[in-house]
LUMGU-252436 format. One record per residue (C-alpha): residue in three letters; x negated, y, z. Coordinates in pm, whole numbers. Each point is the difference from the previous one (the first is absolute). Layout:
REM residues N
@aa->Ala; xx->X; yy->Y; zz->Z
...
This chain:
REM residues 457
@aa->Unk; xx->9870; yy->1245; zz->-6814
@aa->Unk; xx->-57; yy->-207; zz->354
@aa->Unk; xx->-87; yy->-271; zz->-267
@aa->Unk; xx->-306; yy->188; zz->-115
@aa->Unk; xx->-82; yy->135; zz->346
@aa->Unk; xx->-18; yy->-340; zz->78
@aa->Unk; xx->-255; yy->-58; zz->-304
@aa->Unk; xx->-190; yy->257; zz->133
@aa->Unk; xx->-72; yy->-76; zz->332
@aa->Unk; xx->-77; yy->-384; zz->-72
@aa->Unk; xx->-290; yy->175; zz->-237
@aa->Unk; xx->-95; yy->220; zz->279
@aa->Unk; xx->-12; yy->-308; zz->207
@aa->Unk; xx->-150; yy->-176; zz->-243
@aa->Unk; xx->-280; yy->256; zz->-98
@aa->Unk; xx->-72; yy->25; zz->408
@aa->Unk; xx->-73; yy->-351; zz->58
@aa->Unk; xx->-249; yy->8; zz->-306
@aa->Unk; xx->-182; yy->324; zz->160
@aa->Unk; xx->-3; yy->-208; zz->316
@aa->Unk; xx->-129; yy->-342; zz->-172
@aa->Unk; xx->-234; yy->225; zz->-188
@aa->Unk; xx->-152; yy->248; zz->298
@aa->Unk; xx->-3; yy->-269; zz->276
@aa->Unk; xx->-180; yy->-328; zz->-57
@aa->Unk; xx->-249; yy->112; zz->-260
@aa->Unk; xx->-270; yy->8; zz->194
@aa->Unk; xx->-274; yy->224; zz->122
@aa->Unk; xx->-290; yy->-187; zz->92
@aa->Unk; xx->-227; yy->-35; zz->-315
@aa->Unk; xx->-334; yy->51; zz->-94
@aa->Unk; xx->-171; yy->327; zz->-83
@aa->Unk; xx->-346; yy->-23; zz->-19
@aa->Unk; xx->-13; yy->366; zz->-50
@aa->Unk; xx->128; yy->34; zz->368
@aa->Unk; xx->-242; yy->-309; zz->111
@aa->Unk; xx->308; yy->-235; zz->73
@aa->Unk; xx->-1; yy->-337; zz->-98
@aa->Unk; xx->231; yy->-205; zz->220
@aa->Unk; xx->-121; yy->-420; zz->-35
@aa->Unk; xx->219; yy->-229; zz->-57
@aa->Unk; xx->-31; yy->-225; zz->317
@aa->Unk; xx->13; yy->229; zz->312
@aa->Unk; xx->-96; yy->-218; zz->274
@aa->Unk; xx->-306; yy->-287; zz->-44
@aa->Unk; xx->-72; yy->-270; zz->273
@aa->Unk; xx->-323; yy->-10; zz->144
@aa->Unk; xx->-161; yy->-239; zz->235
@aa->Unk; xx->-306; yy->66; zz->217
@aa->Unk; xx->-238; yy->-187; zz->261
@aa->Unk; xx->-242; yy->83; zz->229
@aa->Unk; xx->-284; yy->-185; zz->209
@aa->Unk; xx->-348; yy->66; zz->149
@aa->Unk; xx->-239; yy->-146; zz->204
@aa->Unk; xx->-278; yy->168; zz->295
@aa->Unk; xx->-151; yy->200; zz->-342
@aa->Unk; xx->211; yy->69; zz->-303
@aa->Unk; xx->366; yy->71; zz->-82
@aa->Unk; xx->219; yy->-179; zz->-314
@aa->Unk; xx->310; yy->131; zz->-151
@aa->Unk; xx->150; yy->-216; zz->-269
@aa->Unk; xx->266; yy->163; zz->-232
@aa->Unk; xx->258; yy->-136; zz->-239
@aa->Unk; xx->196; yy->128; zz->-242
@aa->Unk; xx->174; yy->-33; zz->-359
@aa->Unk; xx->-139; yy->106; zz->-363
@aa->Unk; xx->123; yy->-86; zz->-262
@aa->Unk; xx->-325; yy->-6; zz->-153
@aa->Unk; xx->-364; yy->124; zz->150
@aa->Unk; xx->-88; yy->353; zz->-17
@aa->Unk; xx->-388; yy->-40; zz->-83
@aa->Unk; xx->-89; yy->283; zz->-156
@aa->Unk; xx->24; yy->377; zz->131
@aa->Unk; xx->-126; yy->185; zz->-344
@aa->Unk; xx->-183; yy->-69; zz->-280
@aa->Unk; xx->-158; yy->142; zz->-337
@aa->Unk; xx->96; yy->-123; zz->-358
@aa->Unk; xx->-223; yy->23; zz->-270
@aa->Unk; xx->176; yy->177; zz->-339
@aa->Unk; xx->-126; yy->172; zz->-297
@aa->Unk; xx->-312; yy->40; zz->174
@aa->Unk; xx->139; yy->129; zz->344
@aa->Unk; xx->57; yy->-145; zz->341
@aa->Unk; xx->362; yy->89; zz->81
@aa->Unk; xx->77; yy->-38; zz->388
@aa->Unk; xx->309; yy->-179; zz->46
@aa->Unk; xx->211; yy->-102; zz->327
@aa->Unk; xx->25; yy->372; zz->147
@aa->Unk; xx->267; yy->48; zz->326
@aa->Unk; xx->348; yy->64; zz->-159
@aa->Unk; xx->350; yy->26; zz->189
@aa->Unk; xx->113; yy->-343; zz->3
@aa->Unk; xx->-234; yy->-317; zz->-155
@aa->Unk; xx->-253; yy->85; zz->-219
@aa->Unk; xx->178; yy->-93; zz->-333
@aa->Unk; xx->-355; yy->-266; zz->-120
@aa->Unk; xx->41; yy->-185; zz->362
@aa->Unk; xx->-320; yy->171; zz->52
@aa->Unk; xx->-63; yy->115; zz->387
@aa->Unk; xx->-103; yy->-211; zz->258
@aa->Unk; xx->170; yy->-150; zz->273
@aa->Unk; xx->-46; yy->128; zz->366
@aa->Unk; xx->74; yy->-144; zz->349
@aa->Unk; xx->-45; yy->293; zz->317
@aa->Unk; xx->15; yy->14; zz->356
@aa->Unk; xx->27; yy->286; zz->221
@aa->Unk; xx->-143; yy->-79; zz->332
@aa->Unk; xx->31; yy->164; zz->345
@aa->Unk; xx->-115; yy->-30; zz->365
@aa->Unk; xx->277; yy->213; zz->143
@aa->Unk; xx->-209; yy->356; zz->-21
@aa->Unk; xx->312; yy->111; zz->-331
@aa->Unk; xx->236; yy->-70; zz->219
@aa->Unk; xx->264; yy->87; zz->-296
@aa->Unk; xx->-122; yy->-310; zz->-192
@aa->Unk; xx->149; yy->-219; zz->220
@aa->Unk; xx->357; yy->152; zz->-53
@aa->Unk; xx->-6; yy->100; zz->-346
@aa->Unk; xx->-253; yy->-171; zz->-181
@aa->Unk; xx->-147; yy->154; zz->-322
@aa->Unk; xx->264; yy->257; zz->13
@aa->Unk; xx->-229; yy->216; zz->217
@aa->Unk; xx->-268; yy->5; zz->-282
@aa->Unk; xx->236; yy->98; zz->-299
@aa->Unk; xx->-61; yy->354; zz->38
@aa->Unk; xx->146; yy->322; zz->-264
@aa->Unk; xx->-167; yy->2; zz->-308
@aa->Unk; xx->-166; yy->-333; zz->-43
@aa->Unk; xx->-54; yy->-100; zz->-329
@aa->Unk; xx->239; yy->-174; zz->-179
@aa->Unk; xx->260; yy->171; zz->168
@aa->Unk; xx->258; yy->199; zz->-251
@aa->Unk; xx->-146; yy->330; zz->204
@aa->Unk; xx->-328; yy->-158; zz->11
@aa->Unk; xx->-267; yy->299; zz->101
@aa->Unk; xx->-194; yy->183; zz->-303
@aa->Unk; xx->-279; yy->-207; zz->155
@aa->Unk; xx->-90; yy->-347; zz->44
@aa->Unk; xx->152; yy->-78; zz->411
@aa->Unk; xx->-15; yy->-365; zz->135
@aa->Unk; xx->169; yy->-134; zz->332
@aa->Unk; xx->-84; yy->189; zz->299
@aa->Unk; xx->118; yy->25; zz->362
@aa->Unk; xx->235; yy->292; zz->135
@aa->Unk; xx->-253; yy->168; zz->289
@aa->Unk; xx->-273; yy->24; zz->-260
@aa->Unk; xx->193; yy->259; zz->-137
@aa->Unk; xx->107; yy->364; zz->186
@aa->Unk; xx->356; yy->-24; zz->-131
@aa->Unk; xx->237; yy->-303; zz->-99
@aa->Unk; xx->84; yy->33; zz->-348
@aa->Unk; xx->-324; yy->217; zz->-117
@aa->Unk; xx->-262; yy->-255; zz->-161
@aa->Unk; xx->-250; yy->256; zz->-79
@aa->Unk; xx->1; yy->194; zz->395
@aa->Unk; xx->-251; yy->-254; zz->141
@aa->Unk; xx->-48; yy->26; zz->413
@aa->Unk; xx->-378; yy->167; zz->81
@aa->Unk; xx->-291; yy->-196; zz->-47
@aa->Unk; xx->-67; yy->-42; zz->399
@aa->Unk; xx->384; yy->-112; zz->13
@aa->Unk; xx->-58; yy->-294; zz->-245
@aa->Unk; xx->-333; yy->-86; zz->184
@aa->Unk; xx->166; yy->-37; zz->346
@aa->Unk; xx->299; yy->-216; zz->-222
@aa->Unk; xx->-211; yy->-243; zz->-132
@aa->Unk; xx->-221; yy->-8; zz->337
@aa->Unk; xx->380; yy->-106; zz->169
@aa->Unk; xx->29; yy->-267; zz->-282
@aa->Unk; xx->265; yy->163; zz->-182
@aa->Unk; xx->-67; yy->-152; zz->-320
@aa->Unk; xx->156; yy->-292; zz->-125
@aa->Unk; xx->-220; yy->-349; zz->-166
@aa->Unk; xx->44; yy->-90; zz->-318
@aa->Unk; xx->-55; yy->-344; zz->-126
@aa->Unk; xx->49; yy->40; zz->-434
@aa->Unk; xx->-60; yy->-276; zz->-176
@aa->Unk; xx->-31; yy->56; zz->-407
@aa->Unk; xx->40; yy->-305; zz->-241
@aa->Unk; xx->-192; yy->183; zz->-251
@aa->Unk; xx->-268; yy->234; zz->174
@aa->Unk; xx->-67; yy->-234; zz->291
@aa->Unk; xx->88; yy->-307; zz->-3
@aa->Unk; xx->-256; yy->-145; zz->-301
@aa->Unk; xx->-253; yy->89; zz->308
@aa->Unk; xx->222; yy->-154; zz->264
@aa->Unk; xx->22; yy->320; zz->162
@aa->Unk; xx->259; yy->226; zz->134
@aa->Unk; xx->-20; yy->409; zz->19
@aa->Unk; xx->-21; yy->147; zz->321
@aa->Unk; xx->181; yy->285; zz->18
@aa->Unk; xx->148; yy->248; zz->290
@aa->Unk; xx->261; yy->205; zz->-11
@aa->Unk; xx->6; yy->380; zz->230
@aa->Unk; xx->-52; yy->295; zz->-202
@aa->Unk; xx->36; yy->-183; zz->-318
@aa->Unk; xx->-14; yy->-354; zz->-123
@aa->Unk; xx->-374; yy->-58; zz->-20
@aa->Unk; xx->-258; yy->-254; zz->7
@aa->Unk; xx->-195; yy->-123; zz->275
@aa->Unk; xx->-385; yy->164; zz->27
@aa->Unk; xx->-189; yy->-158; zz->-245
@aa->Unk; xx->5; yy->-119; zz->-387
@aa->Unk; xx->305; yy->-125; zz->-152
@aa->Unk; xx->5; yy->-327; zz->-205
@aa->Unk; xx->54; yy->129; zz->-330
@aa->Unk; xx->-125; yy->265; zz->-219
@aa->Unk; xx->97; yy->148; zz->-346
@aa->Unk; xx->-148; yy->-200; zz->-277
@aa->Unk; xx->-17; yy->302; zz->-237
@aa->Unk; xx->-332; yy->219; zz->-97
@aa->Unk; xx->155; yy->390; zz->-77
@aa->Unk; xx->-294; yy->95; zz->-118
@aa->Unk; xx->-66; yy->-252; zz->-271
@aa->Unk; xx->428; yy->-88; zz->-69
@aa->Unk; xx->-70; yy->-376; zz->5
@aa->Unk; xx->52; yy->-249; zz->316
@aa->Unk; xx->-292; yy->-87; zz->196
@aa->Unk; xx->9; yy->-337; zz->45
@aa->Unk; xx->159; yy->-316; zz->-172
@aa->Unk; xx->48; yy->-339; zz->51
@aa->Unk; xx->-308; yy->-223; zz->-11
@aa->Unk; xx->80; yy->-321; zz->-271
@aa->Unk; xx->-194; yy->-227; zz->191
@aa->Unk; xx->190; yy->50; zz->324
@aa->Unk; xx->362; yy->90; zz->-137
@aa->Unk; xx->-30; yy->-189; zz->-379
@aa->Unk; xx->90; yy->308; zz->-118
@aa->Unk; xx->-133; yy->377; zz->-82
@aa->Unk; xx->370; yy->139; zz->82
@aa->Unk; xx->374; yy->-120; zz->54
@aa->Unk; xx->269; yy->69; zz->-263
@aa->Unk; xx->291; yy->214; zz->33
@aa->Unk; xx->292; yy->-234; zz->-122
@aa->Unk; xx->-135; yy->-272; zz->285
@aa->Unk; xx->-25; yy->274; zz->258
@aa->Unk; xx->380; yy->119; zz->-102
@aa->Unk; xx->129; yy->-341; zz->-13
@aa->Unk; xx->-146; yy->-97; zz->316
@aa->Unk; xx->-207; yy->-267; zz->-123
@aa->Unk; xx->-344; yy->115; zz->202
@aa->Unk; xx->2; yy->-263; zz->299
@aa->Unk; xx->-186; yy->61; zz->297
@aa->Unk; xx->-165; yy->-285; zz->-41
@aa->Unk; xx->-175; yy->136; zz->-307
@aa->Unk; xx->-260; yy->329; zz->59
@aa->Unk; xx->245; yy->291; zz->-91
@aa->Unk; xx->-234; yy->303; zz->330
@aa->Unk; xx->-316; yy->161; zz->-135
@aa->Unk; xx->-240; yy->-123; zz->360
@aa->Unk; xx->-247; yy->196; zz->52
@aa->Unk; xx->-305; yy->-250; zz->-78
@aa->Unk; xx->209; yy->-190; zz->-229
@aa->Unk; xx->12; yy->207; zz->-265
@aa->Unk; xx->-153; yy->139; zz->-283
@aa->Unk; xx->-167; yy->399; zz->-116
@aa->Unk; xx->317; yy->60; zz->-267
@aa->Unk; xx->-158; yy->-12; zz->-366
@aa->Unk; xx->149; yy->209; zz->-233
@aa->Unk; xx->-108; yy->-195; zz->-327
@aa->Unk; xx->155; yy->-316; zz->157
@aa->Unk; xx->273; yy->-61; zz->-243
@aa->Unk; xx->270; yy->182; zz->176
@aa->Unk; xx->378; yy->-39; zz->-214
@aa->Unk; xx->333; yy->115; zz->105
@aa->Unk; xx->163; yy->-115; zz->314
@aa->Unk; xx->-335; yy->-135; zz->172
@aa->Unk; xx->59; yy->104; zz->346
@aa->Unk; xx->-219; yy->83; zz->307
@aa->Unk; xx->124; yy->98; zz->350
@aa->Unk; xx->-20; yy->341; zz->130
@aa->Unk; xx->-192; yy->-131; zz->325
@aa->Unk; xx->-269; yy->-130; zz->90
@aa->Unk; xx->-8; yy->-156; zz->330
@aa->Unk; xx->-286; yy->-121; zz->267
@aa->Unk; xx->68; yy->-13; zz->382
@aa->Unk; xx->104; yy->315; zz->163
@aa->Unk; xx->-272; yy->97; zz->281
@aa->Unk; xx->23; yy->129; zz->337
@aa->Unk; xx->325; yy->14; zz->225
@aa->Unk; xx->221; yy->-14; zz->-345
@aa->Unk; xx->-130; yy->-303; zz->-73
@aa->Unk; xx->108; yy->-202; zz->354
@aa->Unk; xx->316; yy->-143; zz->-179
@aa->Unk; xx->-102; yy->-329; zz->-165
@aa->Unk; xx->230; yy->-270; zz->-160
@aa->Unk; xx->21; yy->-385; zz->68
@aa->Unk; xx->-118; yy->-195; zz->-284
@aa->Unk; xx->180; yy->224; zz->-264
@aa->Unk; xx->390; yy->153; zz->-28
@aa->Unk; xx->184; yy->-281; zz->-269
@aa->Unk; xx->308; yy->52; zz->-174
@aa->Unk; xx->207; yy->-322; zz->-85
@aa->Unk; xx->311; yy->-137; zz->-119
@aa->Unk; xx->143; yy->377; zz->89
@aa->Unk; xx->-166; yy->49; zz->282
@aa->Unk; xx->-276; yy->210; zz->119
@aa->Unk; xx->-226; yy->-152; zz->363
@aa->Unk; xx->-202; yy->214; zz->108
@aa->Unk; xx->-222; yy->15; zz->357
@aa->Unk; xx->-193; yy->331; zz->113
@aa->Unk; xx->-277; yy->-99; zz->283
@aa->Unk; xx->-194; yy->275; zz->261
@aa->Unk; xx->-207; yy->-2; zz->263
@aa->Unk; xx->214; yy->88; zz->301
@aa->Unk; xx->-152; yy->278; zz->74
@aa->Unk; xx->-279; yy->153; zz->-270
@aa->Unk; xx->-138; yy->258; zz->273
@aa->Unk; xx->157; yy->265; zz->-289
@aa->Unk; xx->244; yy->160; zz->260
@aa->Unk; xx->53; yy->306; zz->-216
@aa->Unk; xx->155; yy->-165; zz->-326
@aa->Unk; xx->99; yy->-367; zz->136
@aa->Unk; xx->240; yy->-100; zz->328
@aa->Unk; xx->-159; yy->-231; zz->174
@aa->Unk; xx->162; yy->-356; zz->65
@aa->Unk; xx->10; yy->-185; zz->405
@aa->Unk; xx->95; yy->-330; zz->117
@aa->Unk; xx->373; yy->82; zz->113
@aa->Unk; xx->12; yy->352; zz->-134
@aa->Unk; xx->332; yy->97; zz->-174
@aa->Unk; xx->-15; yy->188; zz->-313
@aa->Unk; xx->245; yy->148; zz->-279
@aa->Unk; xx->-5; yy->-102; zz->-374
@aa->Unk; xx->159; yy->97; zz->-270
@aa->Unk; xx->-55; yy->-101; zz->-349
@aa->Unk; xx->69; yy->59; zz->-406
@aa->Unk; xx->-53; yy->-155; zz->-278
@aa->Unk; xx->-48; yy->120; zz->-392
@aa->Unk; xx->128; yy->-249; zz->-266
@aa->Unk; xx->133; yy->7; zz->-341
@aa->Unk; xx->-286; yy->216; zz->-150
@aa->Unk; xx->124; yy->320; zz->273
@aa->Unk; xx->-227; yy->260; zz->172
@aa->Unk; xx->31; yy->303; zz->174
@aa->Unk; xx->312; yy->-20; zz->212
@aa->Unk; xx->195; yy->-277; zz->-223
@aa->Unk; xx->-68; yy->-270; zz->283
@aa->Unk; xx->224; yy->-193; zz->242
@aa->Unk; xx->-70; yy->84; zz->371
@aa->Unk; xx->80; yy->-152; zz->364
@aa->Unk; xx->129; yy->123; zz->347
@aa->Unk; xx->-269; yy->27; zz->251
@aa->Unk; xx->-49; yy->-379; zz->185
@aa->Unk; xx->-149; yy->-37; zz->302
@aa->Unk; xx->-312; yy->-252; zz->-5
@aa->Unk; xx->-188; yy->-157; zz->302
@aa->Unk; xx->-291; yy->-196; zz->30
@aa->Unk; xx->124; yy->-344; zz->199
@aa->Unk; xx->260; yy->212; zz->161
@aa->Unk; xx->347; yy->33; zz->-70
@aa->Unk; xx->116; yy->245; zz->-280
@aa->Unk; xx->189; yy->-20; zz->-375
@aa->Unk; xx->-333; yy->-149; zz->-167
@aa->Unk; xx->-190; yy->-186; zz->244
@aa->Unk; xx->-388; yy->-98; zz->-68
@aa->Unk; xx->-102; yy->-307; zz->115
@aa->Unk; xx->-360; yy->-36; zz->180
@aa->Unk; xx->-208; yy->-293; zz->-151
@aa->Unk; xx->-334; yy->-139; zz->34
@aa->Unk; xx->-220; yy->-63; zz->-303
@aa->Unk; xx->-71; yy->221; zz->-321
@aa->Unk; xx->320; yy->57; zz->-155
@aa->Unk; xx->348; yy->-84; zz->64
@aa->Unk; xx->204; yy->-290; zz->-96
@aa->Unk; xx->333; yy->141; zz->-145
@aa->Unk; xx->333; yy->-218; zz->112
@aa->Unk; xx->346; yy->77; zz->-194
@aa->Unk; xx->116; yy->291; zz->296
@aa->Unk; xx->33; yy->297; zz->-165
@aa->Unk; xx->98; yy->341; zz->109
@aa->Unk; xx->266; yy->154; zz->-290
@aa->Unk; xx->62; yy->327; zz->-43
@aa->Unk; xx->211; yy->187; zz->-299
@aa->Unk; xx->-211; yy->265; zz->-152
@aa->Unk; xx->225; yy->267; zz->-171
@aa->Unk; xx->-7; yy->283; zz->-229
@aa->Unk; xx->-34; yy->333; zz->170
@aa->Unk; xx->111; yy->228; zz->-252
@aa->Unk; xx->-140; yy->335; zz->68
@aa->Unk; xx->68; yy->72; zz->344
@aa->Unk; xx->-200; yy->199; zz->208
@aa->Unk; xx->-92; yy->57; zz->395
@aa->Unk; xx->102; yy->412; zz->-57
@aa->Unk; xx->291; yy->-104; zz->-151
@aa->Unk; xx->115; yy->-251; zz->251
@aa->Unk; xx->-54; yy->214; zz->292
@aa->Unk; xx->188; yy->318; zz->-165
@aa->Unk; xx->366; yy->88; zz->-25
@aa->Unk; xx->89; yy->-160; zz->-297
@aa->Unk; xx->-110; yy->-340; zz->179
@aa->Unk; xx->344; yy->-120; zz->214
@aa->Unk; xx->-231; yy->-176; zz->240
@aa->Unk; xx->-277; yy->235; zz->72
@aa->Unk; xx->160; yy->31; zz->306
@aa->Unk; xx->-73; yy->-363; zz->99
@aa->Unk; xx->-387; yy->29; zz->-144
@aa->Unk; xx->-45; yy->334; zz->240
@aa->Unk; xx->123; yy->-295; zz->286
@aa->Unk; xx->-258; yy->-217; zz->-134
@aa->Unk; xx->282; yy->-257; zz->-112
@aa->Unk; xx->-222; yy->-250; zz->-185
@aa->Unk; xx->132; yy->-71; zz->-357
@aa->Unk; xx->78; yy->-340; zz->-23
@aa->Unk; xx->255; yy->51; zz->297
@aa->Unk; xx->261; yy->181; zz->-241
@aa->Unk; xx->-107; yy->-86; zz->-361
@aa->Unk; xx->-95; yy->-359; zz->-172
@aa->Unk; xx->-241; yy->2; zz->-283
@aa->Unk; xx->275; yy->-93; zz->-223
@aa->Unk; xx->166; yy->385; zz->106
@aa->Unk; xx->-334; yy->163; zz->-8
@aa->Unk; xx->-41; yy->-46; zz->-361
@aa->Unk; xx->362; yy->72; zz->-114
@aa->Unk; xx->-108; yy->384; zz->206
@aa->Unk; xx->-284; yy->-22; zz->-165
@aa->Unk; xx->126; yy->7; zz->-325
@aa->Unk; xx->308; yy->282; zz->124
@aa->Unk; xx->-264; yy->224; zz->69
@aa->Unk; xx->-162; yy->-86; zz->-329
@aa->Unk; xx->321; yy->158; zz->-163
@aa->Unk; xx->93; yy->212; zz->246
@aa->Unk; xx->62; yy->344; zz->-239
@aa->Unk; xx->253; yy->-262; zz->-184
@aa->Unk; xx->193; yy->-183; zz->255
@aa->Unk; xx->192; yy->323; zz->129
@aa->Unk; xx->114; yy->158; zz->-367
@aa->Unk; xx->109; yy->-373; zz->-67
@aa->Unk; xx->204; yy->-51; zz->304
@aa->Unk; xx->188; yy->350; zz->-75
@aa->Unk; xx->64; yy->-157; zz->-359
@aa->Unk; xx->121; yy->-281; zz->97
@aa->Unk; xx->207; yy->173; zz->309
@aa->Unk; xx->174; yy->258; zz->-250
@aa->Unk; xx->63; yy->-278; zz->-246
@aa->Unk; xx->166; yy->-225; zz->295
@aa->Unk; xx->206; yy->296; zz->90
@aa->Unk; xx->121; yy->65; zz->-344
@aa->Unk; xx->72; yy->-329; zz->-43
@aa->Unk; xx->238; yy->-41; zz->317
@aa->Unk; xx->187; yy->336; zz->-126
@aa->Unk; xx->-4; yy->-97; zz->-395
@aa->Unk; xx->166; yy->-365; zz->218
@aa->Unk; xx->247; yy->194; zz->153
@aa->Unk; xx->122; yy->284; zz->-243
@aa->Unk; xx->74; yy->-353; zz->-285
@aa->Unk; xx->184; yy->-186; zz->306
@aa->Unk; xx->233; yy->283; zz->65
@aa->Unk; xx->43; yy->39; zz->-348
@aa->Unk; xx->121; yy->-359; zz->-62
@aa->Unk; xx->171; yy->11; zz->344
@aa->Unk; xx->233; yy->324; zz->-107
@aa->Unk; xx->69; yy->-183; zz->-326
@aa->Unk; xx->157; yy->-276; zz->152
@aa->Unk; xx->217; yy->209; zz->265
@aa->Unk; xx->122; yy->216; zz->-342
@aa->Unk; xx->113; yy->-382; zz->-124
């Protein structure tokens, strides 16, 4: 009888430590597009930047990894006598390699005083899209005071409030950089972020290259300029489009699109069509053009120092100090998929984390000093979020504590991706608690067993 007692409580034991094995290590981070979570596989990405200017204009130089360039932002393939439009924002890469790769900077004068602690955090408001409780509507990065109440994306503050805001400079720069929609021009988007992320008064540098009215695209490429009426869809998948080859639709480079030209399945023509944005959101320009190579993308943004545009750009000063912060997209990612940075301070020939270097002459001559910086993934936290209850230092926020004093970028994306899988962590820890518990009794009922067995002998 103690013989099969024995028997019995090495099975319990037994059966335990497979409940345990099975309920605790599995895993709960995955992806579920359904719940817009996609989780890349490298969390942190180096990034290098520059900076330099002389009595007029302002550089920034930016560096950072790709596997291979992100060229194109969406385009339309020809089948069965259809254009199909390809390379739409999905959680995660866009499974073609189709979306283009981005480079931004925030930039601030002091007058979001937040942005200097906390970075982009402040702008990641409830409900923006791409969040798993994204709004019903379309919401982009905005800042906390434009709204009445923290948390509430659709109770925006009075008109007059917002006026007097963005009168006090409490709007943030934003230098984007596209390597599909911008960079064929060599020309960044200027863009501002208050009430929403928006662009800069004026005409962006892109338009949609598709008439409603008559179903067909409006423009194509011209064969004497390009060598070809369209690009095909294997060379597009596979990368092989080089930017050294015409692969934008320029405005004045292009073509009226013919509908009896010949078209056959997979010709392909990009969704855009670009020519120079106008007015203050076309101030950002780029230095000779943004290359990728052996893995690498250089890119280097260039602005008047101050474009006399005080109500969408922060004007730049010999010795001023400034706040950055930057993100890039790569990997065919939009929306939020993108790797982020901790606010850096940055002053012009005075002392700070990125220092720019006064020159004389046109442009700068780069040296080999570069400021690095680890851009992470942010998962989906946001600024209500960190400065409620659930958030163990709120606390230290409401003291103004700036971030990078308590967390690395390396822990920032780890909580990132906690709060991603938030409604799982706690049912899994009481799994794997119950199953720990059951395991230490199964442990001890079978060693008393065997221990009373060998007293009886």
């Amino acid at each position: 009888m103690q013989q099969v007692k024995i028997i019995g409580a090495a099975a319990l034991f037994a059966g335990t430590l497979i409940v345990v094995w099975v309920t605790h290590g599995t895993g709960i981070v995955r992806n579920d597009p359904a719940r817009n979570i996609s989780i890349p596989d490298q969390l942190t990405v180096p990034f290098q930047v520059q900076a330099a200017y002389n009595d007029t204009t302002m550089f920034f130089r930016y560096r950072w990894p790709a596997a291979r360039p992100g060229i194109f932002h969406d385009v339309m393939r020809y089948e069965d006598g259809k254009w199909v439009t390809e390379g739409n924002a999905v959680p995660g890469s866009e499974p073609n390699g189709l979306h283009e790769d981005r480079v931004a900077m925030m930039l601030d004068d002091g007058s979001v005083p937040e942005f200097s602690r906390y970075g982009g955090y402040i702008t990641i408001g409830a409900g923006l899209e791409g969040l798993t409780d994204e709004a019903p509507e379309v919401v982009t990065k905005y800042l906390p005071a434009t709204r009445n109440q923290l948390g509430q994306w659709d109770d925006m503050a009075p008109d007059g409030t917002l006026a007097t805001l963005r009168d006090a400079g409490y709007f943030l720069d934003l230098w984007h950089w596209r390597g599909g929609r911008s960079n064929p021009i060599g020309q960044a988007d200027d863009q501002n972020i208050s009430t929403g992320r928006d662009g800069d008064a004026g005409t962006a540098s892109y338009s949609t290259n598709f008439d409603n009215a008559l179903g067909q695209p409006r423009v194509m490429f011209d064969p004497v300029v390009a060598g070809y009426k369209a690009l095909n869809w294997d060379d597009v998948v596979a990368g092989r489009v080089s930017q050294d080859q015409v692969y934008a639709l320029i405005e004045g480079q292009v073509l009226p699109y013919d509908p009896d030209a010949g078209w056959k399945n997979g010709d392909v023509l990009p969704r855009r069509i670009l020519k120079p944005g106008t007015g203050s959101r076309g101030d950002i320009g780029v230095l000779g053009q943004g290359r990728w190579a052996a893995g690498f993308w250089d890119v280097t943004l260039t602005r008047v120092l101050d474009t006399g545009n005080s109500a969408d750009d922060k004007a730049l000063r010999d010795l001023g100090s400034y706040t950055t912060a930057f993100a890039i997209h790569r990997n065919a990612t939009g929306l939020r998929w993108h790797y982020v940075s901790l606010p850096q301070t940055l002053g012009l020939g005075r002392d700070a984390e990125i220092i720019a270097t006064k020159f004389a002459g046109e442009t700068p001559t780069w040296g080999n000093t570069w400021t690095e910086i680890t851009l992470f993934y942010p998962g989906q936290v946001t600024w209500p979020m960190l400065n409620s209850a659930s958030h163990a230092g709120a606390e230290y926020i409401a003291k103004g504590v700036p971030v990078k004093y308590r967390h690395s970028p390396e822990q920032l994306t780890q909580y990132g991706i906690e709060v991603e899988f938030k409604s799982e962590i706690r049912p899994q820890w009481l799994k794997t608690l119950f199953a720990g518990l059951a395991l230490i009794a199964a442990f001890g009922v079978a060693l008393n067993l065997v221990l009373a067995q060998r007293k009886e002998v």
